[in-house]
N, C-alpha and C positions, 0 to 999 in steps of 0.2 A: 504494500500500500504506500500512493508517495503522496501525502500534502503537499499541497501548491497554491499559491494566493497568483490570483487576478489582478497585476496590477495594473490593471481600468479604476480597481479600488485605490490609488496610490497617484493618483492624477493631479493632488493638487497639492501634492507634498514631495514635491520634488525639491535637489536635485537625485537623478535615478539612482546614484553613486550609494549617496544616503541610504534610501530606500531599498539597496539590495543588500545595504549592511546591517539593516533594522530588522529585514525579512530574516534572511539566514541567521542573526542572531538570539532570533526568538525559535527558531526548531526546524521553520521550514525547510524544507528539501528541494522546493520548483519553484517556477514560478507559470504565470500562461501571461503569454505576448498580448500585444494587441499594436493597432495601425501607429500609434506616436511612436513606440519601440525601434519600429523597421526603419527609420530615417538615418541611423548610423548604426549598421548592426556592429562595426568594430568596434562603437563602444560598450555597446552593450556584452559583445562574449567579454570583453574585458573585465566586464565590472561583473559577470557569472563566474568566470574563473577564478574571481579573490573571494570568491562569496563561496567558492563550492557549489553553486546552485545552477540548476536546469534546468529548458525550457522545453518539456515534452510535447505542449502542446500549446496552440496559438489561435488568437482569432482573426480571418482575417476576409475581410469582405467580398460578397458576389462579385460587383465590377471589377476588383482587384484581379478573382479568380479568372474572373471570363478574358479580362482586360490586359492582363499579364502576367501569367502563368508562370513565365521565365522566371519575370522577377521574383513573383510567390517563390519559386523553387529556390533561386540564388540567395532566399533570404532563409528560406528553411533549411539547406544546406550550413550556411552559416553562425546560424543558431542551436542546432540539431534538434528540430523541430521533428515529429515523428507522427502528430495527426492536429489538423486544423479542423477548424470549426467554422463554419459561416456567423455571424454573430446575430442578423438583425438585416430584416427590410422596414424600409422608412414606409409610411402610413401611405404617401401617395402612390406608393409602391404594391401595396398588397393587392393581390386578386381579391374578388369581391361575391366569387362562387367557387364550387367543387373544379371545375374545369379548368378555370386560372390557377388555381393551385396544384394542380395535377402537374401542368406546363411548368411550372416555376418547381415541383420535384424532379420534372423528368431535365433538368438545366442541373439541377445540384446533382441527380446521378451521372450528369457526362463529367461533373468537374469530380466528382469520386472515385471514378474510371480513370480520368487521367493522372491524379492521383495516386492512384493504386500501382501502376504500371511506373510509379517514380519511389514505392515502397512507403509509400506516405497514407495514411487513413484520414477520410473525412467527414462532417458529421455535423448536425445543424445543430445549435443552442436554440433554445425557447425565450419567448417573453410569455406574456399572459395571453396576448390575441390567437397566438395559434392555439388556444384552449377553449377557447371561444366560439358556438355553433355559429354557422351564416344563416341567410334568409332561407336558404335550400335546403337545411339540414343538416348540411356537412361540417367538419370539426378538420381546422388546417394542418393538426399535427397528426391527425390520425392518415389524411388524404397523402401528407409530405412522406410520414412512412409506408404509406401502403405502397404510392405510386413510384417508390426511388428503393426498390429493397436491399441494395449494396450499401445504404446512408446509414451511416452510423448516430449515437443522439448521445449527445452532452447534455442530459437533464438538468434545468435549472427547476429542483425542486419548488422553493420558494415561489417562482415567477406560474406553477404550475397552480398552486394553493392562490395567488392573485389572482388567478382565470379562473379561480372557481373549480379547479381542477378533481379528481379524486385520485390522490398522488398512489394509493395502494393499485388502484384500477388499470392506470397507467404504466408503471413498475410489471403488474402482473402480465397484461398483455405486450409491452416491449421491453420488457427487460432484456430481453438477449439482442437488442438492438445496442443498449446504454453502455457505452466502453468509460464515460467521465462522466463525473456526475461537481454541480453548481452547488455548494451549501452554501447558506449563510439564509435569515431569519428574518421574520416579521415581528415590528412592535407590536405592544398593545394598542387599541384602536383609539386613537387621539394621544398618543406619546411618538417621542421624535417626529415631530413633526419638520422639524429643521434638517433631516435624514431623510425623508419622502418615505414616513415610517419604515426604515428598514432596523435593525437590530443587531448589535455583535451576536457572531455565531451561542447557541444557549444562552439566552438573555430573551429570547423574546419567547411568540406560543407557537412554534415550531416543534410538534413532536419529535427531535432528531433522533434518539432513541430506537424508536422503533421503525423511524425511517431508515436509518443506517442497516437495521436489522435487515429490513426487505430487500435495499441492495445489495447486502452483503449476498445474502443468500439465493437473490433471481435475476441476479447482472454479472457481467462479468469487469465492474468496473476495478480499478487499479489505483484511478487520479482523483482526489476529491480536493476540490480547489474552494479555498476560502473565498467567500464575494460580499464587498457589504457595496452598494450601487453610489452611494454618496455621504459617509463616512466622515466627520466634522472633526474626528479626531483618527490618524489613521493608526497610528502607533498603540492606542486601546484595544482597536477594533481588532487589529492583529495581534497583541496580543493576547487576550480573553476567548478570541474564536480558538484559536489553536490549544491553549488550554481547557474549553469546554470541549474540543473535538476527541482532544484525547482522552476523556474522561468515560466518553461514548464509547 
């Protein structure tokens, strides 16, 4: 099992130097990339290699993928990135029935394919909308997995319980899809609200317990990466998640 913190969560507590000397000297082992990271990858293995720490897995956008695959690869090369994740389409972006979403799985299964053949795994993260019925019926995470079945899923638990999710339901039917899994928690309803009620990992009413239990036992996940989305203090947040994770 390797912990790794999200630093999208570390965005505003730069410089990165810092933050991979704050990360690794609280316990973690990884870290996961995202788009600001990729601007100077020599600095960044620089500052992994005084840290000990790794970059397993990364997130890294549709257009990017469609749009420059090379580069996706020359950065993943350079990182030793080992499986990305799509993170997020923007709102004017979402298909709007079962059929648009089908078209937009069957796009993330060419870029899994190409992918694949470069030894690299790929995989969509959640927000809350893909949990979300449309007018027609259909639910976009169920359609994104059914219609792309090479696509691997980086469950963001949390963001599953936003959508209203039923996070056991969804475990039990794709669990052998989930190679990485999203922890980190929701407040109580009307606290942090200066955090877009999010929670350091165990602090909030996140069953993780028995969440952990489920993926332990019907995923074959490995990576469980700390995420708090907007984080007021980031040195708490990583601290306390990674001491409540381990308690789990």
């Amino acid at each position: 099992m390797t912990i790794s913190f999200q630093l999208y969560s570390a965005r505003n507590f730069t410089p990165w130097d810092d933050v991979f000397k704050t990360i690794s000297g609280l316990g973690y082992q990884a870290v996961e990339g995202y788009g600001a990271l990729y601007e100077d990858t020599d600095k960044v293995r620089a500052a992994m290699e005084a840290t000990g720490l790794t970059m397993p897995t990364a997130h890294v956008g549709v257009a990017d993928l469609e749009g420059d695959m090379a580069g996706v690869l020359k950065t993943a090369k350079a990182l030793g990135i080992n499986a990305i994740y799509g993170p997020h389409i923007d709102a004017s972006e979402r298909p709007t029935d079962e059929a648009g979403w089908v078209a937009f799985a069957k796009r993330l299964e060419a870029i899994a394919n190409t992918l694949a053949s470069q030894g690299i795994a790929f995989g969509w993260h959640n927000h809350d909308f893909e949990m979300v019925a449309l007018p027609d019926g259909s639910v976009p995470m169920k359609t994104i997995l059914d219609a792309a079945p090479t696509l691997n899923w980086e469950a963001d638990i949390a963001w599953i319980a936003r959508g209203e999710g039923d996070i056991a339901a969804w475990i039990d039917s794709y669990g052998g899809r989930i190679n990485a899994v999203h922890v980190k928690d929701i407040a109580p309803a009307g606290e942090n609200t200066d955090e877009d009620g999010w929670a350091d990992v165990g602090e909030g009413v996140m069953d993780w317990s028995a969440i952990l239990a489920d993926v332990r036992n019907k995923t074959a996940t490995k990576i469980f990466v700390m995420e708090h989305d907007n984080p007021n203090d980031m040195t708490r947040f990583a601290t306390r998640s990674i001491t409540n994770f381990k308690t789990l």
